[in-house]
Residue frames relative to the residue before (quaternion, step in Angstrom):
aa qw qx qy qz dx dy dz
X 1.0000 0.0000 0.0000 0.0000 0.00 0.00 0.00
X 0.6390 0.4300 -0.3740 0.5166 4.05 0.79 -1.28
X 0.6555 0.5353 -0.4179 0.3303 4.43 0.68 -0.51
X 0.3932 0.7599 -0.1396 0.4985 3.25 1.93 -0.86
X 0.7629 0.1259 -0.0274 0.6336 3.51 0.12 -1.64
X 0.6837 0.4643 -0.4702 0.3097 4.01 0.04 0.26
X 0.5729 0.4816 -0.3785 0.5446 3.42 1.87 -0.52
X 0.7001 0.4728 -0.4191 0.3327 3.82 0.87 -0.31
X 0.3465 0.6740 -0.3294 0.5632 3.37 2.03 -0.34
X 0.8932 0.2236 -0.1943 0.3384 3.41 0.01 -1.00
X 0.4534 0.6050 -0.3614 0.5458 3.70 1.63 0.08
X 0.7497 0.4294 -0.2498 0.4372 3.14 0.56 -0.83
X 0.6893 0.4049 -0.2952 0.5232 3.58 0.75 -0.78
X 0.4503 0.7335 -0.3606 0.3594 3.42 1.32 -0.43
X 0.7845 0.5183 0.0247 0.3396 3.08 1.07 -1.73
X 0.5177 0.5897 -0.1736 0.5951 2.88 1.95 -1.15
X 0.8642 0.3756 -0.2452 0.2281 3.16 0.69 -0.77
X 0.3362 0.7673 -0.2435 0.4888 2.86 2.21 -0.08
X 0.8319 0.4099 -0.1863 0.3245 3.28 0.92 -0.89
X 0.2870 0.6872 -0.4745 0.4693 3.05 2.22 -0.61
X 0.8642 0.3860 -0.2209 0.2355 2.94 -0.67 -2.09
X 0.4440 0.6243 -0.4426 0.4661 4.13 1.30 -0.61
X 0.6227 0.6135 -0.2848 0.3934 3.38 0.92 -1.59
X 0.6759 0.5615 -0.2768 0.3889 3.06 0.16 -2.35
X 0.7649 0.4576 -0.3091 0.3317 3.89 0.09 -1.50
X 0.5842 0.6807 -0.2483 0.3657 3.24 1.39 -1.25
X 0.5699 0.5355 -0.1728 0.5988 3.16 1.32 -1.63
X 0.7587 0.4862 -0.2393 0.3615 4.23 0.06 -0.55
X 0.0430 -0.8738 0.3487 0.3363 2.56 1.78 -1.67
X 0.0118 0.7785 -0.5268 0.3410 3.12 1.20 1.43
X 0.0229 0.7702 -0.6164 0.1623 3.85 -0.74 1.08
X 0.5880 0.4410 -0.4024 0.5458 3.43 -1.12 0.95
X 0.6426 -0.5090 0.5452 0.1752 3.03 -2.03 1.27
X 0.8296 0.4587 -0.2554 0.1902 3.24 0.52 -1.56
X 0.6843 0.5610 -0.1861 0.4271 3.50 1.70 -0.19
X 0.5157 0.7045 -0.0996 0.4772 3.08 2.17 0.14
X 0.7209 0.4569 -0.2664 0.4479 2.90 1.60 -1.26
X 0.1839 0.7192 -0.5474 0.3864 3.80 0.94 0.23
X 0.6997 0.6412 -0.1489 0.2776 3.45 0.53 -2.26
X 0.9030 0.3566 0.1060 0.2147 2.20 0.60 -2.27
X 0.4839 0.5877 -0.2557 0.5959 2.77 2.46 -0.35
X 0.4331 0.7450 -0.2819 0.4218 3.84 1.67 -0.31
X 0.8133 0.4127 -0.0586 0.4059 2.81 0.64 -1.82
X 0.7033 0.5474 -0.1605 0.4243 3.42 1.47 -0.80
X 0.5804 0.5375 -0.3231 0.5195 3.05 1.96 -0.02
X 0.5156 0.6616 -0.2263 0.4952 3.56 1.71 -0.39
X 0.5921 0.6432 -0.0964 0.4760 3.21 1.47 -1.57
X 0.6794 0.3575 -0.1636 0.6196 3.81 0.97 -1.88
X 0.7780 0.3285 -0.4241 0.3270 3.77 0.20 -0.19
X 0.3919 0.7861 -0.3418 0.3342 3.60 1.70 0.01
X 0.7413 0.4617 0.0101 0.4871 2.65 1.54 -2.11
X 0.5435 0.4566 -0.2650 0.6526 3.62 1.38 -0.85
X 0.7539 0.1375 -0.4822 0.4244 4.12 -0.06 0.31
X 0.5525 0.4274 -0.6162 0.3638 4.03 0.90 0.07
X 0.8481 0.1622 -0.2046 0.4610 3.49 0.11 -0.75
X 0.7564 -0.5494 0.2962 0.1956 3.19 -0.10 1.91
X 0.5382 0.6034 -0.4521 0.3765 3.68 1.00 -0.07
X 0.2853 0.6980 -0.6222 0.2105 3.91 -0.12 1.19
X 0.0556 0.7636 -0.5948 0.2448 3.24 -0.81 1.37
X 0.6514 -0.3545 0.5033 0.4435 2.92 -2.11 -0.96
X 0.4271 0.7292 -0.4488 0.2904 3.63 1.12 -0.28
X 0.6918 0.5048 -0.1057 0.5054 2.81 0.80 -2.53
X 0.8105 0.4326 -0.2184 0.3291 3.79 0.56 -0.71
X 0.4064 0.5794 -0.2539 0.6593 3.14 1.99 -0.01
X 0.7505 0.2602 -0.3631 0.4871 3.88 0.48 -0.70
X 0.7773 0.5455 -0.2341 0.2087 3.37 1.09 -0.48
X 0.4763 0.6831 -0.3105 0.4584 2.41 2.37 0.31
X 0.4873 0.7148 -0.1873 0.4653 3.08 1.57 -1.09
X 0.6961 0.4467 -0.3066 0.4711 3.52 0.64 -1.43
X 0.5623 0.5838 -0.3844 0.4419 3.58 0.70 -1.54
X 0.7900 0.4736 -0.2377 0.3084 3.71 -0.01 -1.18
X 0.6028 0.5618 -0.2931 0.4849 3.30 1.73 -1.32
X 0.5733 0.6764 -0.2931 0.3577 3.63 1.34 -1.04
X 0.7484 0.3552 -0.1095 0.5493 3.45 1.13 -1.61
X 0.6149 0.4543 -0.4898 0.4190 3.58 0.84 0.37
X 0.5660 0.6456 -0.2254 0.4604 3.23 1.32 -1.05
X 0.3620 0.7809 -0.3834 0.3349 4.31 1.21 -0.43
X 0.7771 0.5095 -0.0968 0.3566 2.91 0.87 -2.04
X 0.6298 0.4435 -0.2446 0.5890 3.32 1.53 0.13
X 0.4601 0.6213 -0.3807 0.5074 3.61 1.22 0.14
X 0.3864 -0.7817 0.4265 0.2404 3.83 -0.65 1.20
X 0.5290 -0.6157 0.5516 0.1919 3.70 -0.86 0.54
X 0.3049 -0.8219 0.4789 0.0477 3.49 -0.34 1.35
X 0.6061 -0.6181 0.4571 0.2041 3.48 -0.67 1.57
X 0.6092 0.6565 -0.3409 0.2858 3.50 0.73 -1.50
């Protein structure tokens, strides 16, 4: 039952949080692929472990792409805009 209600915990908040940040850029007016993928390399690492504990597939695979993502995320920074504020 608690594996149940933590994947609906984490789908939801998943989602929620997608939309902030859509928002957030909108609101800045931040445009372009290249300042996103930080985000998007975030979210997809949330996404592969979602999918890698329903269907039982934890490994070196899942930890190999998530290593990859993590890095793709922190190279990808340097293209993220610098707030005035």
């Amino acid at each position: 039952m608690l594996p149940i209600i933590l994947s609906i915990v984490l789908i939801i908040t998943l989602i929620f949080s997608i939309f902030v940040v859509v928002e957030k850029r909108k609101k800045a007016g931040v445009t372009g692929l290249k300042s996103a993928l930080t985000s998007i390399c975030f979210f997809l690492i949330a996404i592969i472990n979602l999918l890698a504990y329903w269907f039982n597939f934890l490994g070196l695979v899942v930890w190999f792409i998530n290593f990859i993502l993590l890095i793709l995320g922190a190279y990808f920074t340097k293209y993220m805009q610098i707030s005035e504020k």
